[in-house]
N, C-alpha and C positions, 0 to 999 in steps of 0.2 A: 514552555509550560503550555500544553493542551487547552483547550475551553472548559473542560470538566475541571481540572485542578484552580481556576480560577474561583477564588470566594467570589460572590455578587459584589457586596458592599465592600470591602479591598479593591477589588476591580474599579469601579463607581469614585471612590475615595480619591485613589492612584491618577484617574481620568480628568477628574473634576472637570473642570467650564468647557475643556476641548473633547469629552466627547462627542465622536461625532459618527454615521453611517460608517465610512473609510474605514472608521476603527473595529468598528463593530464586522466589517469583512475584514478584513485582514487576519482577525482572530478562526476566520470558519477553517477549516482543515482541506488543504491543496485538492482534493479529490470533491470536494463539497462545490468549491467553485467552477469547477469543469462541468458538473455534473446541471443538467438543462432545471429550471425552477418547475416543480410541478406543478399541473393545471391548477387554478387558482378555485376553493373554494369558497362560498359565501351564506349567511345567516339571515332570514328578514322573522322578526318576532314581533307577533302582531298580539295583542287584547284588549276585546272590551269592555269593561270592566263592568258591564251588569251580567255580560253572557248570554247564553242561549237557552231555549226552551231544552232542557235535557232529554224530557220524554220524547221528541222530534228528531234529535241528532242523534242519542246513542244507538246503535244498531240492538236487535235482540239477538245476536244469536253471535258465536266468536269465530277468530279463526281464518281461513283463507275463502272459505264458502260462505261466511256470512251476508246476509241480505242487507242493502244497502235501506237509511231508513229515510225517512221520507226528506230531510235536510243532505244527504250524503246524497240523494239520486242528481242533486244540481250539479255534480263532481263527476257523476257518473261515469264521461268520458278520459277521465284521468284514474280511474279505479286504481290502476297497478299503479299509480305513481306518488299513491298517499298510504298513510295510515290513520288509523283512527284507535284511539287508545281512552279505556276507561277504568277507574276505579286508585289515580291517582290523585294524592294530594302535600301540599306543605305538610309536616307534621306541625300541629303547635301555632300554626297561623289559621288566627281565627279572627272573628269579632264584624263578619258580616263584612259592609264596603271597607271598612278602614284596612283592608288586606290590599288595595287596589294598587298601592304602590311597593307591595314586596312581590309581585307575580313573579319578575326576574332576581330576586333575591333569596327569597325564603328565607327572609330574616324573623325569628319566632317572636309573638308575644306583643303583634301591634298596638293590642291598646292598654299594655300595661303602660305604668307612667316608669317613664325617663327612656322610652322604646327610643333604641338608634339604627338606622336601616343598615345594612349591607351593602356590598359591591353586586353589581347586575351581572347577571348573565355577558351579558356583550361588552360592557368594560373589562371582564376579567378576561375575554378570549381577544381583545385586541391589546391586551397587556401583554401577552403570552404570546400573541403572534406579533406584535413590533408593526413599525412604521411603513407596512409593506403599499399602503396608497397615502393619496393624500389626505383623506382624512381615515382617521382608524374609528370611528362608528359614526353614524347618522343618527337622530334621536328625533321621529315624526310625532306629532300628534294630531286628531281630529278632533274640532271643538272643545278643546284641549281648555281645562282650568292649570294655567302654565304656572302660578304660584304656589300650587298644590298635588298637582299630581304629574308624575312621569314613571317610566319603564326604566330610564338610567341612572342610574345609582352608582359615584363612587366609592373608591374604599372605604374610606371615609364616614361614608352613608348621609352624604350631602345631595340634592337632589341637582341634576342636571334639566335644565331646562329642554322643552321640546320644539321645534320649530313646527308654522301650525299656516305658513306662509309657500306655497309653492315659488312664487315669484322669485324669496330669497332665497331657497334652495337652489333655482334653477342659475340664479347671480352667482352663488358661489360656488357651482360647481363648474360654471360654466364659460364665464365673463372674468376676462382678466382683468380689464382696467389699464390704463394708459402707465407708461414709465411712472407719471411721477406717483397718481396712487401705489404701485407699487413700489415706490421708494418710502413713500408713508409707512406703508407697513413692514420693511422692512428696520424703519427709524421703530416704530413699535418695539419689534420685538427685540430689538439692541438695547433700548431700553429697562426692556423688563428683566434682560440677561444684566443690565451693570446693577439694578434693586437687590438683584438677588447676590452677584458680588458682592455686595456693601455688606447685607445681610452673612455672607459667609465669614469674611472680614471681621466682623462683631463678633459673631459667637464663637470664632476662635481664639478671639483674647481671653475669655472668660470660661473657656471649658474644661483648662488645667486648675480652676480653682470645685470644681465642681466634684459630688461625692461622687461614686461608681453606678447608682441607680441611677442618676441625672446624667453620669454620663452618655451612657445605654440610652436614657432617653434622648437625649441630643443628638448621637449616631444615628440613631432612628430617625431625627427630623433632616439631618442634615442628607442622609441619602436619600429622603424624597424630595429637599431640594434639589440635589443633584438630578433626580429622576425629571425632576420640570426642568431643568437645562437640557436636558438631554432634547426634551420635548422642543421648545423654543427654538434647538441647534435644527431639529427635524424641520421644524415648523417653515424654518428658515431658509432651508432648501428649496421645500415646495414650491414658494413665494417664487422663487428664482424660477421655475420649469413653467413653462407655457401649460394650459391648462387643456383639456382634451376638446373634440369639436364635435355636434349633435347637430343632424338634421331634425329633431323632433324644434318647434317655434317655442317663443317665451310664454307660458302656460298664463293665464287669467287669474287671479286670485278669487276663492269663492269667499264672501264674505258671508254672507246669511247661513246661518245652522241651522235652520229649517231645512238646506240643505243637503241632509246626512251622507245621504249615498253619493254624492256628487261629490262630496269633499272627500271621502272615504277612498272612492273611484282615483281624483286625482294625486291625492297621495301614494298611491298601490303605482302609479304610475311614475312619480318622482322616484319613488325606490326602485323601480324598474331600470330608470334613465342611470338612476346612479352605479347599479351593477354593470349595464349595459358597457356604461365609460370607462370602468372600474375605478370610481370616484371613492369608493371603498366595497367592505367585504361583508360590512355587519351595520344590519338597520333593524331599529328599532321602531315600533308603530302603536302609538296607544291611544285606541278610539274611544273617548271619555261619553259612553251613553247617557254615564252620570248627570252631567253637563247639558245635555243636548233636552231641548225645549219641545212645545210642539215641534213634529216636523212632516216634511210632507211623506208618504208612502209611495205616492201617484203624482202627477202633474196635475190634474184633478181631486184630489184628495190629501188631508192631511190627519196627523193621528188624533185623537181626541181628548190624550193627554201627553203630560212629557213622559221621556223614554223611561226614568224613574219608576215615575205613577203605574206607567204600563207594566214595568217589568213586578208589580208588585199586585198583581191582576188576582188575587184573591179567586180563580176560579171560571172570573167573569168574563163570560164567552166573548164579547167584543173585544176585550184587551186581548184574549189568549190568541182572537184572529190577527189580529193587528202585528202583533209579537211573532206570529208565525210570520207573514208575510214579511217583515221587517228579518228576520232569521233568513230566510229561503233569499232576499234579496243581496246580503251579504255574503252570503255560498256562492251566488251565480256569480257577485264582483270576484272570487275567490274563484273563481274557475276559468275567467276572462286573465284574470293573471298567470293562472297556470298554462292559460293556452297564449300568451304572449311571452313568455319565458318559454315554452318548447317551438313554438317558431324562430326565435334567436340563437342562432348559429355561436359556437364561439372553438374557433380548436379544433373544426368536426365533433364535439359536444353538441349537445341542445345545455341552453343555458338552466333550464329547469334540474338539467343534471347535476348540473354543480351548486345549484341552490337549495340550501333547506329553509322552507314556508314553516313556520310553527304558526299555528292560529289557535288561541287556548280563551282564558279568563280565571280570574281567581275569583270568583264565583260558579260553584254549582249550582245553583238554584238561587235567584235573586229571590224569588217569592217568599222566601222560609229563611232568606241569611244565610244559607247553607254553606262552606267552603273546602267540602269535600268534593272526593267525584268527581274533579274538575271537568269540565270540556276541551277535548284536546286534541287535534289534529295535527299531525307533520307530513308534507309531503315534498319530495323533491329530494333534491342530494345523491341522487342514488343508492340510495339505504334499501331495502329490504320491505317493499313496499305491500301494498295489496291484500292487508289483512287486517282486522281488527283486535285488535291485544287489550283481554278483558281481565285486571287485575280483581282483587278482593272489595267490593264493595262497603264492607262493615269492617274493615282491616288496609287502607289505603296504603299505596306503596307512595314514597316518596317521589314526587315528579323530577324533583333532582337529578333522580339517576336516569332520568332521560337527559336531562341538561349535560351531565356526564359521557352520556353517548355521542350527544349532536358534538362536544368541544372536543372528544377524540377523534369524531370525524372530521374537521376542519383542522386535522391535526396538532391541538392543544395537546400536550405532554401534561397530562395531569387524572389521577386517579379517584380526586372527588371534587365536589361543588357542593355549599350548601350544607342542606341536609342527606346530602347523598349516602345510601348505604351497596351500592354497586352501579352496576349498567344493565342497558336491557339488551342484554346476546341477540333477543330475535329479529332485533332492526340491522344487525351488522351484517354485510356482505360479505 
């Protein structure tokens, strides 16, 4: 029996507790195994969820000649390796900030009542692409409110928490821990594999009493038990393999949010270390402006209200400077990344190549609640870079079907996401 003739859930069923990697090659087709793994690509998706001054970053003019606008000249020296994309949005997601947590969803209708989120962007393409590191996404945040807002979302539409701690990042990806901690954690996870035993055990005494809709439903719980076995089996391995080694030192934790750019800075950095190691392939980063208080602009200088108050500048030339300056300074962190990602060597690649940078927000315009027209930038991956792609402004194209582009280029087998209604050709190589 081929891999195509295989059903999912009969496979899954058949496998139960002893799925494991081994099995999962075994099954690939003789020719598949011989053949060398192709260079490795990667995703880092960044938003902050007030946004940027639109009139500052959007370019006026479209196309491969477009003039760069006065946010896009701090990228200047990366021209060809970005794009800049306008007149995309969610359909359906609206209602001002309460959109902040579907940016990697595009789950409609946030503030209607009994709203349940979607799967993220990056959970679905580390579903689809399998256990190929040790961890299958990263979930950052900057001044992060952790009980309320993140970028990852599983199926489920349960909210995943964000780590907001370099130190512990740089622990777990880095720091193995003595035998017997990791005997700990491997009594863990043995643990959590016999819960779910017991648990499988149960609901098979009781599923021949059950009608055909219940049944269906059961199947359904019990292959996504199976699927966290599967997980745990993975989990389990890891544990076992020494962890990778970094000449970069164990980073400081910033604590003060007045801090913005400094925290923003060393996170852009952890995600850096963690492709660098190939600790994984998909990070996620969501800098909660929402959150963020006074803070300073300058060493000298701090803003004269929170990032909030600012972003909601009614016109008023001090905020709109402030706001710029605060814009222009997270373009140049965004540029410092782009040029530490094309110094890094990997394969005879530049690592920029195999990386695609999304930096967006689901907000268009904080001032007005707007959440069209998103701001949206990708660059890296080696996509088709160097131009500005100006959709319908009064008629937004779903951003989705970018989301669509990026997950077939990191080779996800899948024809939409979301509210996808296609892909955009003019980013494919």
């Amino acid at each position: 029996m081929t891999p195509r003739m295989l059903n999912r859930r009969r496979f899954l069923r058949s496998a139960g507790v002893a799925l494991a990697l081994p099995w999962l090659e075994s099954l690939r087709p003789a020719f598949a195994r011989r053949t060398e793994a192709p260079p490795p690509r990667r995703m880092l998706l960044i938003s902050n969820n007030l946004g940027v001054l639109p009139k500052q970053f959007f370019p006026e003019t479209s196309g491969r000649d477009y003039k760069l606008s006065p946010y896009l000249r701090e990228l200047a020296e990366f021209r060809n390796d970005f794009t800049v994309l306008s007149g995309l949005s969610h359909p359906d997601v609206d209602g001002g900030h309460s959109t902040e947590n579907c940016f990697l969803t595009a789950a409609r209708g946030p503030t209607k009542s009994g709203f349940r989120n979607t799967i993220s962007l990056d959970q679905f393409a580390a579903e689809r692409l399998g256990p190929v590191t040790r961890f299958p996404t990263l979930n950052l945040g900057v001044n992060l409110d952790k009980a309320n807002r993140s970028l990852s979302w599983t199926r489920d539409g349960v909210l995943l928490p964000a780590e907001d701690r370099a130190s512990a990042l740089y622990r777990k990806m880095f720091i193995q821990g003595d035998s017997s901690a990791v005997e700990r954690q491997l009594h863990k996870l043995d643990e959590r594999a016999s819960i779910l035993d017991t648990l499988l055990d149960d609901t098979r005494q009781v599923q021949r009493k059950l009608s055909r809709d219940d049944q269906w439903r059961l199947d359904q719980y019990l292959t996504s038990v199976r699927e966290i076995e599967q997980r745990l089996h993975v989990a389990r391995q890891w544990e076992l393999r020494p962890k990778p080694d970094t000449d970069e030192q164990p980073p400081d934790d910033i604590r003060d949010q007045k801090q913005f750019f400094e925290k923003f800075d060393l996170m852009l950095s952890m995600a850096r270390l963690a492709f660098e190691s190939d600790s994984t392939r998909l990070v996620t980063l969501m800098v909660d402006a929402f959150a963020t208080p006074v803070f300073k602009l300058h060493p000298d200088q701090n803003t004269t209200d929170g990032y909030h108050n600012l972003s909601h500048h009614g016109q008023s030339e001090s905020k709109v400077n402030q706001l710029i300056d605060a814009d222009q300074q997270q373009m140049a962190l965004l540029s410092r990344l782009f040029s530490q990602l094309a110094e890094t060597r990997e394969g005879g690649d530049r690592l920029l190549d195999r990386t695609m940078i999304l930096f967006g927000s689901n907000m268009g315009d904080s001032n007005t609640h707007d959440n069209t027209n998103l701001p949206i930038l990708l660059a890296g991956g080696n996509l088709r870079h160097g131009q500005h792609l100006a959709f319908r402004r009064d008629h937004n194209l779903p951003l989705c079907n970018l989301y669509v582009t990026m997950l077939q280029h990191l080779r996800v087998e899948t024809e939409s996401f979301g509210s996808s209604t296609g892909t955009l050709n003019q980013m494919i190589p």
